[in-house]
Backbone as a chain_set.jsonl record, in Angstrom:
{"seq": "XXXXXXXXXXXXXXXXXXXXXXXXXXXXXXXXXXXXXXXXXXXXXXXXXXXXXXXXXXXXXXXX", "coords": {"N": [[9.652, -4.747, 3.016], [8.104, -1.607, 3.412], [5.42, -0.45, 5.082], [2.273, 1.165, 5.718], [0.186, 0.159, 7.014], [-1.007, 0.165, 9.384], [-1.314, 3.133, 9.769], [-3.402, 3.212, 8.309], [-5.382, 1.619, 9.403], [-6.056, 2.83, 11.921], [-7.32, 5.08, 11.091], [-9.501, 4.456, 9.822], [-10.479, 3.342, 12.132], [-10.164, 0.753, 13.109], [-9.566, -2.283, 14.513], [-7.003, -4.25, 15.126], [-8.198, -6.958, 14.939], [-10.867, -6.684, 13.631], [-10.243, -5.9, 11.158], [-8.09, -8.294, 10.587], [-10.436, -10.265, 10.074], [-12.03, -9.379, 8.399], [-10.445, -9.424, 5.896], [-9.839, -12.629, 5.988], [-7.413, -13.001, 7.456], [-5.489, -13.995, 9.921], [-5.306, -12.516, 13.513], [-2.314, -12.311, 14.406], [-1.077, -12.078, 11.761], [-1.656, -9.77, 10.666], [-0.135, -8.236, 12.514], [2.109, -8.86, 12.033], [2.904, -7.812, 9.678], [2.153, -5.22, 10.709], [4.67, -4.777, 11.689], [6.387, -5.096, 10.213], [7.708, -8.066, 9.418], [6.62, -9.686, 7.756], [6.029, -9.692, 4.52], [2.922, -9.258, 2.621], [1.405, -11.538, 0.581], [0.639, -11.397, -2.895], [-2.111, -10.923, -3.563], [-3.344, -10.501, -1.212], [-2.071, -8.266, -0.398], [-3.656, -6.374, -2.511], [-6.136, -7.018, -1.285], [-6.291, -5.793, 1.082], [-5.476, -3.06, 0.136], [-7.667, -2.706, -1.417], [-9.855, -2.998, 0.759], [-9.213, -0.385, 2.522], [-9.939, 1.244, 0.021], [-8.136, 2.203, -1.289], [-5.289, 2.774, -3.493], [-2.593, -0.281, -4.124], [-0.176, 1.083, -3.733], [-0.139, 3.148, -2.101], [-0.567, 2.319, 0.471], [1.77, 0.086, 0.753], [5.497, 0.603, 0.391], [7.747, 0.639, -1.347], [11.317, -0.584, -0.819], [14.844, -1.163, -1.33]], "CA": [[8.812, -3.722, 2.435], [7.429, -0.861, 4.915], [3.736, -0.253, 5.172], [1.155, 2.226, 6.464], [-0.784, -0.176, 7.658], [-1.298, 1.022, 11.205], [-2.1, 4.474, 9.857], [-4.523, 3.347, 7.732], [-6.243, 0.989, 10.207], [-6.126, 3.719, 12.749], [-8.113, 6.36, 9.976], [-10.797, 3.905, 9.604], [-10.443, 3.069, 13.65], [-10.468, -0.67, 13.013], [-8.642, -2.555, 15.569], [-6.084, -5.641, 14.352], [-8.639, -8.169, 15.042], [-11.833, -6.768, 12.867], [-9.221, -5.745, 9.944], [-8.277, -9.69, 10.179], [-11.311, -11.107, 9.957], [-12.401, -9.082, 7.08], [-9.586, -9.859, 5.027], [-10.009, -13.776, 6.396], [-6.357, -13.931, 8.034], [-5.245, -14.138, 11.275], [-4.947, -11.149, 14.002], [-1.105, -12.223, 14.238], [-0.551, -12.08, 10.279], [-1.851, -8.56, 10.927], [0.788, -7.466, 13.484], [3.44, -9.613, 11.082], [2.983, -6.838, 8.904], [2.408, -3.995, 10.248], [6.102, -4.65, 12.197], [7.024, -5.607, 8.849], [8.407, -9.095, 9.42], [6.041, -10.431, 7.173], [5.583, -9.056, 3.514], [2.224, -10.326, 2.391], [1.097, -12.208, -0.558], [-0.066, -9.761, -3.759], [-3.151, -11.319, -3.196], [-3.471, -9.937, 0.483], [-1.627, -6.689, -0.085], [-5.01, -6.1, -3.244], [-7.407, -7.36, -0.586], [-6.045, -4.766, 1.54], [-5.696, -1.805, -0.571], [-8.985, -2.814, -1.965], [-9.989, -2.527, 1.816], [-9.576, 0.876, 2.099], [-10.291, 1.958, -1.441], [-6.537, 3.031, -1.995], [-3.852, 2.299, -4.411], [-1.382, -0.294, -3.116], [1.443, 1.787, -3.229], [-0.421, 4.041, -0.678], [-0.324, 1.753, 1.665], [2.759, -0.645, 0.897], [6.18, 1.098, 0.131], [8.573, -1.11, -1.706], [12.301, -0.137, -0.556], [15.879, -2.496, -1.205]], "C": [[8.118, -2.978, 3.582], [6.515, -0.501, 4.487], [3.41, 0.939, 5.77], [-0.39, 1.69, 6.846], [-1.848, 0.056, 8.81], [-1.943, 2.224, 10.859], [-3.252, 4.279, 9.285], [-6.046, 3.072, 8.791], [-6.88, 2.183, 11.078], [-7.303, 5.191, 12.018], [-9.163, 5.8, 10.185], [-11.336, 3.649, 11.238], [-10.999, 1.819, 13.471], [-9.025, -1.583, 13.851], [-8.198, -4.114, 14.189], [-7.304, -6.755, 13.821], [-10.041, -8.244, 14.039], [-11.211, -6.699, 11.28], [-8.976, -7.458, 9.468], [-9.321, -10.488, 10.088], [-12.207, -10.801, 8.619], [-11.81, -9.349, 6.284], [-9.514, -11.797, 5.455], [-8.595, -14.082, 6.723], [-6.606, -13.766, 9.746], [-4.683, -12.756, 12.185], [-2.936, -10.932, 13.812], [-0.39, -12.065, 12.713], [-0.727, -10.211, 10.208], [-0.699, -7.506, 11.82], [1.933, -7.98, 12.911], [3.518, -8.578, 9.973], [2.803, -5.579, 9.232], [3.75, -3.804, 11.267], [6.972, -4.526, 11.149], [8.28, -6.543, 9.495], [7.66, -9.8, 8.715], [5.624, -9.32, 6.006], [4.097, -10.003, 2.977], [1.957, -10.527, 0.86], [0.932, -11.051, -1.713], [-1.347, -9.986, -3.759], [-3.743, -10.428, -1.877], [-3.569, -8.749, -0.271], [-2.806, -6.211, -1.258], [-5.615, -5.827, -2.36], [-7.138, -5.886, 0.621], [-6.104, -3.103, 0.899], [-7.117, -1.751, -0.967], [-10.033, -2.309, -0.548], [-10.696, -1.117, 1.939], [-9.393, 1.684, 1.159], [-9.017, 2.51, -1.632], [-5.446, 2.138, -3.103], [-2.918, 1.458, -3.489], [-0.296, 0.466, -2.834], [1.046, 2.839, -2.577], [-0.427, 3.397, 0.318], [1.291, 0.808, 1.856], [3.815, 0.333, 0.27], [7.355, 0.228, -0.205], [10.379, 0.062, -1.008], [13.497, -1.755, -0.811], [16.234, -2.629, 0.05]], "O": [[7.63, -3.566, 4.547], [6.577, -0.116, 3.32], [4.249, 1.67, 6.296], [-1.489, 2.235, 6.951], [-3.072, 0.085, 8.933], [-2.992, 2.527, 11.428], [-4.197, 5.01, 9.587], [-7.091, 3.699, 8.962], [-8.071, 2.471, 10.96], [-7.875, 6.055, 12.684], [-10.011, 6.474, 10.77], [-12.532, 3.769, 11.502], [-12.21, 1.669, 13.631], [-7.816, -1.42, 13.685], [-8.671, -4.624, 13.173], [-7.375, -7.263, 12.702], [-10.447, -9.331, 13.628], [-11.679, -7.373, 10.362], [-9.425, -7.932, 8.425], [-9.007, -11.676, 10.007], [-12.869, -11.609, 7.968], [-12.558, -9.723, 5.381], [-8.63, -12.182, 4.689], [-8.232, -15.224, 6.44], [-7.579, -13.512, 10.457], [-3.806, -12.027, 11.724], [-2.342, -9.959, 13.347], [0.832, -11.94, 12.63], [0.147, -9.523, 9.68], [-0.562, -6.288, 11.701], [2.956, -7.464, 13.361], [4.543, -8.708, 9.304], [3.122, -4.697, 8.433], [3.917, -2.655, 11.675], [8.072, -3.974, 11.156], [9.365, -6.143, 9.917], [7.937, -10.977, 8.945], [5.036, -8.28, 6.304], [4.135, -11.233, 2.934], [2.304, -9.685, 0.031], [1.096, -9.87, -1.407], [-1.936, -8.942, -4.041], [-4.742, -9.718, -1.989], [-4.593, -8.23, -0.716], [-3.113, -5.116, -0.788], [-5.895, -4.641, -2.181], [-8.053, -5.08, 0.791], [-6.806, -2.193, 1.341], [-7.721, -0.689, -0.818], [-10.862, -1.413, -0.701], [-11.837, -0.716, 1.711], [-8.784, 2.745, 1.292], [-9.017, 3.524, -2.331], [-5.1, 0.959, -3.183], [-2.449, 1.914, -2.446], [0.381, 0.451, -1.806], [1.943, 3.661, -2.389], [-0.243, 4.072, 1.331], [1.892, 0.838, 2.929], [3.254, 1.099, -0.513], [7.821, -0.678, 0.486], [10.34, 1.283, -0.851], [13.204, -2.932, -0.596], [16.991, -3.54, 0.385]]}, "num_chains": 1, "name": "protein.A"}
């Protein structure tokens, strides 16, 4: 699944490591996604959208 993680982060200017600590994972679960080698939970990907106040499917992009 491909993201817009990075752009988002980058809007708000929140580096990997404050982004993970607000959401309570880990900086590397953070860079596992926004390479996309890691799809995250639906749990997460909420806590995220919820984040920055957007719809998930503004930030996550489902593709086969």
């Amino acid at each position: 699944m491909k993201n817009k993680l990075k752009v988002y982060r980058a809007i708000q200017d929140i580096t990997q490591e404050e982004l993970a600590k607000k959401l309570g994972v880990t900086r590397q679960t953070i860079i596992a996604i926004e390479k996309n080698k890691y799809d995250p939970s639906l749990l997460l990907a909420f806590k995220i959208a919820e984040f920055f106040k957007v719809k998930i499917e503004d930030i996550f992009i489902y593709s086969d």
